[in-house]
C-alpha positions as CSV (number, residue, x, y, z in Angstrom):
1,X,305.4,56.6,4.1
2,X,307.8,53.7,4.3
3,X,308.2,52.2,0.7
4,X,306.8,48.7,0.1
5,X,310.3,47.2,-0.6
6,X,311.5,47.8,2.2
7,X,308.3,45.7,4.1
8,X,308.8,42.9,1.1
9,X,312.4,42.6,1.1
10,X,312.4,41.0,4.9
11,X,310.9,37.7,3.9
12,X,312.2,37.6,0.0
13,X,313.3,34.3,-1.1
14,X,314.4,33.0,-4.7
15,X,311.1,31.7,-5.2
16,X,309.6,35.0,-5.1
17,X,312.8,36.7,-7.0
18,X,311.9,34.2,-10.0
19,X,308.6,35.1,-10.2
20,X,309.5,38.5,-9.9
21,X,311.7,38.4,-12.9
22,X,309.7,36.7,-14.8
23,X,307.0,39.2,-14.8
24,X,309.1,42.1,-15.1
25,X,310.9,40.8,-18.1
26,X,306.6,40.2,-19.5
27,X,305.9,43.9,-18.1
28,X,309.0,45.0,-20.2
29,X,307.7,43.8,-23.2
30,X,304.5,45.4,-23.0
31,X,306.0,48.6,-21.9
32,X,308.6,49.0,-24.5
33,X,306.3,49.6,-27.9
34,X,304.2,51.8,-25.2
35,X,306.4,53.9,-24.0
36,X,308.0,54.5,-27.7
37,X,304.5,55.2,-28.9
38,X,303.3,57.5,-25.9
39,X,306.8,59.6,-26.6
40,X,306.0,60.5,-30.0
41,X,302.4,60.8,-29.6
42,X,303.6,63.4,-27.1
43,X,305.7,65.4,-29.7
44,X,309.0,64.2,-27.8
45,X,312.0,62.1,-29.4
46,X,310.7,58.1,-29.2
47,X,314.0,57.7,-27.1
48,X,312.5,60.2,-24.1
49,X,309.8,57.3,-24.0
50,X,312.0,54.8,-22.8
51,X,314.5,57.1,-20.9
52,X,311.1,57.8,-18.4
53,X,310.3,53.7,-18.3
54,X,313.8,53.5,-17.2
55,X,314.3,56.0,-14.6
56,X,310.6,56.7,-13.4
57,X,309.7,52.9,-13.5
58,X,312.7,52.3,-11.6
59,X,311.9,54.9,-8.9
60,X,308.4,54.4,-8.5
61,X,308.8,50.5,-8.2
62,X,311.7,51.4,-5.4
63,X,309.9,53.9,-3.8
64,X,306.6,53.1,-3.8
65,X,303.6,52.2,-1.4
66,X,302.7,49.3,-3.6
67,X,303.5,46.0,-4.1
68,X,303.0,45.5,-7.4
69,X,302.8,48.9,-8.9
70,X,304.5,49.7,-12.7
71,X,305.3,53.1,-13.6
72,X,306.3,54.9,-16.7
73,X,304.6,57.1,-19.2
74,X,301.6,56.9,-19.8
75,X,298.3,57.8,-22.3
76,X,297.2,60.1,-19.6
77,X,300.0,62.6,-20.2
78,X,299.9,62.8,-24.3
79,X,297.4,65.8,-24.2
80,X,299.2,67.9,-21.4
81,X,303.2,66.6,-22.9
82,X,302.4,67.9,-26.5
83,X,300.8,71.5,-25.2
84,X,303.7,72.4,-23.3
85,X,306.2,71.0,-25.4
86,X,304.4,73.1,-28.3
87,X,304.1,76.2,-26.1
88,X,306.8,76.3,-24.3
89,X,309.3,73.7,-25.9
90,X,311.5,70.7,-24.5
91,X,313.4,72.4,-21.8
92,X,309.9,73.7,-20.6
93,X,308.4,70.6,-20.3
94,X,311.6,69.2,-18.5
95,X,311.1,72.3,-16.2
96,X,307.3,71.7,-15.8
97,X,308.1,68.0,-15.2
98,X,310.6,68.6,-12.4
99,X,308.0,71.0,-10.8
100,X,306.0,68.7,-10.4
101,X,308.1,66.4,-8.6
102,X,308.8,68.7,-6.5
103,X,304.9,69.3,-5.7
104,X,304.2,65.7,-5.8
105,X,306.8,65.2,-2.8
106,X,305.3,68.2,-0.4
107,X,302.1,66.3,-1.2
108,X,303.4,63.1,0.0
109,X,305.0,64.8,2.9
110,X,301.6,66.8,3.8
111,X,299.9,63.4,4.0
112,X,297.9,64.5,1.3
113,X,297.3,60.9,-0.5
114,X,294.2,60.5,0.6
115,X,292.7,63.3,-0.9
116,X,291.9,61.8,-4.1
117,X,288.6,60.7,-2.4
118,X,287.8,64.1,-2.6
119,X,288.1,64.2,-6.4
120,X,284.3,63.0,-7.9
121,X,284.3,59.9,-9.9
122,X,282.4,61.2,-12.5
123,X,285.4,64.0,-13.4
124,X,288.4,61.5,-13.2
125,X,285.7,59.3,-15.9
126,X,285.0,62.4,-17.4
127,X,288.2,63.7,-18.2
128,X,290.4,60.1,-19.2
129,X,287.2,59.3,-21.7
130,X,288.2,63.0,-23.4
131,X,291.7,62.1,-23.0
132,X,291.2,58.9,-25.0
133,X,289.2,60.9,-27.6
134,X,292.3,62.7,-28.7
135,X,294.7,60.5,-28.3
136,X,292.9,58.3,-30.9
137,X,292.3,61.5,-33.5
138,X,295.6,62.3,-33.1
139,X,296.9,58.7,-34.6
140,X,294.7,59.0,-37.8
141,X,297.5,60.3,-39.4
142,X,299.7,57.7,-39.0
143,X,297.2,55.0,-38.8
144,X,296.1,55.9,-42.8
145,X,299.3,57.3,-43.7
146,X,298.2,60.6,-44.1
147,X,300.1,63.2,-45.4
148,X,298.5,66.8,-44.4
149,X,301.0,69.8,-44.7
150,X,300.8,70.5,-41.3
151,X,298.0,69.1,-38.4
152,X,296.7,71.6,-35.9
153,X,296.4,70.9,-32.5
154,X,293.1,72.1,-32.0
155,X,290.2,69.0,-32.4
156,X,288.0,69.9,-35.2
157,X,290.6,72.0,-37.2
158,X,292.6,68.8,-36.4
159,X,289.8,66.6,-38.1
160,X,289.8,68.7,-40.8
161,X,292.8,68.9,-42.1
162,X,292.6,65.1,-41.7
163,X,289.6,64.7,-44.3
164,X,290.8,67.3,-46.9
165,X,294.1,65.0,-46.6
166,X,292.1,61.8,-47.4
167,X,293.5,61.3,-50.8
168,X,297.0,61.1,-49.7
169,X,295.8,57.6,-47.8
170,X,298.7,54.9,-47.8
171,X,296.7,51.5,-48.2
172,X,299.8,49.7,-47.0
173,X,300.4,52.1,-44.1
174,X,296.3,51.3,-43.2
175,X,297.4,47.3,-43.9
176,X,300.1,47.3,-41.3
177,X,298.4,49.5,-38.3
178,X,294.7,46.6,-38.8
179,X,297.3,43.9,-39.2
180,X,299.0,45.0,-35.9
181,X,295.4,46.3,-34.2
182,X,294.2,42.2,-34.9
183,X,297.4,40.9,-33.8
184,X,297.2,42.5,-30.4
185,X,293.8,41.7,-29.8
186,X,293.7,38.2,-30.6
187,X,296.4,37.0,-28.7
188,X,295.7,38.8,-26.0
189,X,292.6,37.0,-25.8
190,X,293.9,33.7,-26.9
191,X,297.0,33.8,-24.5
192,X,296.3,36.7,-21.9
193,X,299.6,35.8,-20.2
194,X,301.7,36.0,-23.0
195,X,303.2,39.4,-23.9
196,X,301.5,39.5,-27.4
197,X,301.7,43.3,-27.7
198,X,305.4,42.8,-28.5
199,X,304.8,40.0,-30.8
200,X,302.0,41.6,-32.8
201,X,304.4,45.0,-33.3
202,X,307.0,42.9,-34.5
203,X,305.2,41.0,-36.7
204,X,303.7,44.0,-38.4
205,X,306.9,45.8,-38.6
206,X,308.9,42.6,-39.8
207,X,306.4,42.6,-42.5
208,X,307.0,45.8,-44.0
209,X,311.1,45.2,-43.8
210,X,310.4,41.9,-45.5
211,X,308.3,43.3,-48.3
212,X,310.2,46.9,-48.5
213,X,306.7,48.7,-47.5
214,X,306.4,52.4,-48.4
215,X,305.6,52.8,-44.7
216,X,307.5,55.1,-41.7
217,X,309.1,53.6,-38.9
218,X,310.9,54.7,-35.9
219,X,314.3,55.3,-37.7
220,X,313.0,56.8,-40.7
221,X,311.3,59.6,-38.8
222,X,313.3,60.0,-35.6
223,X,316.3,58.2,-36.8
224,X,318.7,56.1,-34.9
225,X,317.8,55.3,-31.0
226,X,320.9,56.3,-28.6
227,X,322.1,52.8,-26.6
228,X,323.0,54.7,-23.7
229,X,321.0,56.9,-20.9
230,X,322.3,60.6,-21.3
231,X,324.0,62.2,-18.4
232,X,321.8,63.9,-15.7
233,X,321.4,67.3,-16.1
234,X,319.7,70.1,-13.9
235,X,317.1,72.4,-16.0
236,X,317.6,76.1,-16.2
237,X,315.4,77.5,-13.5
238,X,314.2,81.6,-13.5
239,X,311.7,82.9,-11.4
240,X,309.7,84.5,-14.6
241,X,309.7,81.2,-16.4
242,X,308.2,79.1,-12.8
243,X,305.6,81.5,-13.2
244,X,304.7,80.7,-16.5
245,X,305.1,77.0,-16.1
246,X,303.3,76.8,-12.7
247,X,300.1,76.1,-14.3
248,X,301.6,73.0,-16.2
249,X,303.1,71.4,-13.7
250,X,300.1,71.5,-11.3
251,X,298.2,70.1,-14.3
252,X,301.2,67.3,-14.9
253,X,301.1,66.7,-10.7
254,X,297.4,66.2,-10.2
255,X,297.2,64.0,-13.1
256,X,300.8,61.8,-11.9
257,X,299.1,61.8,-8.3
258,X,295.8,60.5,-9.6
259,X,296.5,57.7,-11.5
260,X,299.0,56.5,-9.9
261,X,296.6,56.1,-6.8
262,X,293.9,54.7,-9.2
263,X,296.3,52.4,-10.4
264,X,297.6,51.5,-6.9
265,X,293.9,51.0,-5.7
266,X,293.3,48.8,-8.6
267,X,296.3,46.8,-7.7
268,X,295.2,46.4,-4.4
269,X,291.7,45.1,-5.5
270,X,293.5,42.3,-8.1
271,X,295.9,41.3,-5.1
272,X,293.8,41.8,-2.1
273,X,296.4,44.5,-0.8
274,X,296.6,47.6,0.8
275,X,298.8,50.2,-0.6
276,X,300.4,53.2,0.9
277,X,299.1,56.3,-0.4
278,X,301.9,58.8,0.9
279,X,304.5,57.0,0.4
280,X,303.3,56.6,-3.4
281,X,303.2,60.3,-3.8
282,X,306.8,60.0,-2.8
283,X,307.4,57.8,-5.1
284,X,305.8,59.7,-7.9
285,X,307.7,63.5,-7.1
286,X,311.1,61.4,-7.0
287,X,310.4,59.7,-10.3
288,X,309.3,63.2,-12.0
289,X,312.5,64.5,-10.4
290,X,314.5,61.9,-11.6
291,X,313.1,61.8,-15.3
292,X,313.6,65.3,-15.5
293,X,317.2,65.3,-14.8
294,X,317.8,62.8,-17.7
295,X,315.3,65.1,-19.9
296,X,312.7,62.6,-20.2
297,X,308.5,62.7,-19.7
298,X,306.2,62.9,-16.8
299,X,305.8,59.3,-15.3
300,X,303.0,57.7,-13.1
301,X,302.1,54.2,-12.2
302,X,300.4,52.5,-15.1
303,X,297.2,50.6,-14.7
304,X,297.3,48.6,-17.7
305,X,301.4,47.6,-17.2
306,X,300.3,47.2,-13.4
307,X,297.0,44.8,-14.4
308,X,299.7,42.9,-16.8
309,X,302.6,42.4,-13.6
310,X,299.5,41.3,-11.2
311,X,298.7,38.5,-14.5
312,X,302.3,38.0,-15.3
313,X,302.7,36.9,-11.2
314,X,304.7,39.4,-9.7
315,X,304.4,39.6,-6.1
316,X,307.2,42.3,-4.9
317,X,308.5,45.9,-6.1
318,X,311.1,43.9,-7.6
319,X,309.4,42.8,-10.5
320,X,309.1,46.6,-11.5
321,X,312.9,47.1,-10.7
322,X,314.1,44.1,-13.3
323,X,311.0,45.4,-15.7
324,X,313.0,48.8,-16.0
325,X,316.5,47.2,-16.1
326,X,314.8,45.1,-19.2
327,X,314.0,48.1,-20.8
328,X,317.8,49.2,-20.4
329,X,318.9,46.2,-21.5
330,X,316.9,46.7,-24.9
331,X,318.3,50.1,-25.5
332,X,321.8,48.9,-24.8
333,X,321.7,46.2,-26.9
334,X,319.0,46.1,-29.6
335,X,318.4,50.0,-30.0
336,X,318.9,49.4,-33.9
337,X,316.5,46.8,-33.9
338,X,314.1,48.9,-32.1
339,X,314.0,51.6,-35.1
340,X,312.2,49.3,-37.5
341,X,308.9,49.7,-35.3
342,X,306.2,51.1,-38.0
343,X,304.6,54.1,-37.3
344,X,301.2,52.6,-38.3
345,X,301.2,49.6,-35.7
346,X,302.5,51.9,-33.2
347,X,299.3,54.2,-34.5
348,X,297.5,51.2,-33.7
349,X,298.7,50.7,-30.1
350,X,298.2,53.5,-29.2
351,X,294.3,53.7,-31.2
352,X,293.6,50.3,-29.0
353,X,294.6,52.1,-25.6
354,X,292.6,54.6,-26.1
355,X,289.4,52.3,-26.9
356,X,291.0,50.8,-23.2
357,X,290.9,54.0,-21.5
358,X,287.4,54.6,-22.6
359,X,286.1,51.7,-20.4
360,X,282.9,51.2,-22.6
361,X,281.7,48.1,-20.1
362,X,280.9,51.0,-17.6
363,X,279.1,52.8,-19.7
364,X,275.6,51.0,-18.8
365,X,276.5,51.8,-15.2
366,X,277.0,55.9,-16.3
367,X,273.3,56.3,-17.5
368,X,272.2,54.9,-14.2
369,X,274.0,57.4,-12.3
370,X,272.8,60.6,-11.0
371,X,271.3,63.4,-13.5
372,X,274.2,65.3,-11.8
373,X,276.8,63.2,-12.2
374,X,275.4,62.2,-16.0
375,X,276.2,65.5,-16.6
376,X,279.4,66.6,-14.3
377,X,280.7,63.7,-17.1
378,X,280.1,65.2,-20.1
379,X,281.2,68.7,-18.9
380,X,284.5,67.6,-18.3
381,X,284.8,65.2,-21.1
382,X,283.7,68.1,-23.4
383,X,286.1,70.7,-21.6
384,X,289.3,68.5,-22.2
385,X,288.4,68.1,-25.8
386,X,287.4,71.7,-26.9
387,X,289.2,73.9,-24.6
388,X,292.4,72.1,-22.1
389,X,292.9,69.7,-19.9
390,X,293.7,72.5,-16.6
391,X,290.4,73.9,-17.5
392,X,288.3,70.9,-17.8
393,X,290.1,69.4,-14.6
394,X,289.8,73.2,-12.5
395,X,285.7,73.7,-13.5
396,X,285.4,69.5,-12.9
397,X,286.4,69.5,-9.5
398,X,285.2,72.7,-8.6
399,X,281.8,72.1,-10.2
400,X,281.8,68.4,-8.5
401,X,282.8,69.8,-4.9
402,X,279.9,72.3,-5.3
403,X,277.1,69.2,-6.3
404,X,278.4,67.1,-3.1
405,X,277.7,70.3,-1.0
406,X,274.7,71.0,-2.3
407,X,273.6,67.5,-1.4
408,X,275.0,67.2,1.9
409,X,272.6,67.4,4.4
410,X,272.9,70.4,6.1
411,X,271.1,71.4,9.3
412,X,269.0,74.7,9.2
413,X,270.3,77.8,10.4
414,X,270.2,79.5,13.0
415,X,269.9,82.8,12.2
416,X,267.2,85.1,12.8
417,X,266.1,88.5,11.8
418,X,267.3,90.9,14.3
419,X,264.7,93.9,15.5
420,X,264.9,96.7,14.4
């Protein structure tokens, strides 16, 4: 459980600090058009977004039982986020969030990160393809400029009251979030180093300054972005409402601990490492703590921020640490410049993580798979995107735990009629 700093640290030299830097200063880039979009995708206040890159990111990168690990908020949590905040408000998702902390810390301390080999591929697959599904419906609306009365949470309604709303479509709104969508894409292909996601956000949103667009931004919605961290705060805790938040928060703490282990294993294959599974649980309950007492969201270790460090050549926790003292940096200085991000390129971000969370290059290798597992897939991908994400994650495991008993080979029993 001893964080990975701590093993780094002891033969650090300025080499490796420059490297370091320089890929958390990349990572920061990358992570702070994210984080805003993830926050308001979420139903939260866009500065909550980089509040939890801050502290979480900071904490998991200290903390942690990888090297080159990012955390944050991430996709993963938009579905669960916007529930509870919608059911149960802010202060019960700060609640929920500290909760699960607390869980992912007796986790760690149980030795319980290895257990994630006992979840089944196919539901993890299962459940972050349906995950993708609605995070990309639910950024229609900005995407086209849509102006519905109000959109409903549930999926089809959701759709909908999108296409009754098609006549309201902004053709400069839908300009600015395929400007920004082709911007991203073709620099990152062109220069995969290079943190284009910033560049193409920019670009799109200085367009619609330049030409006085009727398109929302960040501080037309939401407002001006504070440019300082709020004070720490501890949430109001009662018995009656731990009860009803339990449920969340085991939800917000399975999905923390499994992708941050995902991530961390994904990491390790890119950098031909070995992480520390407890001590990344650790990691994750402190950062959950920690975001929750400056009121922010859930936060986990990001694959896609982690991918970018491993390219961007960051070799120590370090380059996490400076990525979330960039972040700071931005919001202490350039919060006002911040608020001219348009909603329709953040629409578009957010529309292109989702396609990455889908993983369509697997998708040959799915119908190749067992009839059982073919179909442990869909039930879960179906479950998160018709009913919720606790129930498609509950029926998922426990469906998939029942298929690998049924095919373990079990010898015959024993047991013979008695005489009577």
């Amino acid at each position: 459980m001893k964080p990975k700093i701590l093993t780094t640290l002891q033969s650090y030299s300025r080499q490796l600090f420059l490297a370091d830097a320089l890929a958390g200063v990349t990572v920061a880039m990358v992570a702070l058009p994210l984080s805003l979009a993830i926050a308001i995708a979420s139903g939260a206040d866009p500065a909550k977004g980089l509040i939890t890159a801050i502290i979480g990111g900071f904490i998991i990168s200290a903390l942690g039982g990888s090297r080159v690990q990012i955390g944050g908020p991430t996709g993963a949590f938009i579905v669960v986020v916007f529930g509870v905040i919608a059911e149960h408000g802010y202060d019960g998702l700060v609640l929920a969030t500290f909760m699960a902390g607390l869980i992912l810390l007796i986790a760690g301390g149980l030795h319980a990160g290895r257990l994630i080999q006992l979840i089944p591929e196919p539901v993890i697959n299962g459940f972050t393809i349906g995950i993708a599904i609605i995070i990309a419906t639910s950024q229609l609306k900005d995407l086209f400029g849509l102006t519905p009365e109000q959109v409903p949470a549930e999926f089809f309604a959701k759709l909908e009251t999108l296409w009754g709303a098609r006549v309201t479509l902004s053709p400069a709104a839908l300009a600015i979030g395929v400007t920004a969508m082709i911007l991203i894409v073709v620099l990152r292909r062109i220069f995969p180093r290079f943190p284009g996601l910033i560049v193409a956000i920019a670009a799109a949103s200085a367009i619609v300054a330049a030409m006085g667009l009727p398109v929302d931004t960040i501080h037309s919605r939401f407002g001006d972005l504070p440019r300082t961290l709020p004070m720490p705060t501890v949430p109001f805790v009662s018995g009656a409402r731990i009860v009803e938040l339990l449920p969340s928060a085991l939800v917000i703490a399975f999905l923390a601990g499994v992708e941050s282990l995902l991530s961390a294993m994904v990491a390790d294959r890119m950098i031909a490492g070995r992480h520390r599974p407890n001590a990344e649980l650790i990691a994750q309950g402190a950062a959950n703590l920690g975001s929750a007492f400056f009121g922010g969201l859930p936060a986990t270790g990001a694959i896609a921020r982690t991918a970018t460090n491993v390219r961007a050549g960051g070799k120590t926790p370090v380059a996490g640490i400076v990525h979330a003292l960039a972040i700071l940096l931005v919001m202490l200085v350039a919060a006002p410049l911040a608020g001219f991000m348009a909603m329709p390129a953040l629409a578009g971000l957010l529309i292109l993580t989702a396609w990455n969370m889908c993983e369509f290059h697997r998708w040959k290798g799915y119908l190749k798979d067992r009839r059982s597992d073919q179909l442990l897939l869909v039930l879960t991908l179906v479950l998160t995107v018709i009913a919720d994400l606790t129930v498609a994650i509950s029926v998922g495991v426990a469906v998939g735990l029942a298929i690998r008993l049924y095919r373990r080979d079990t010898p015959p029993s024993d047991w013979t009629e008695p005489h009577r």
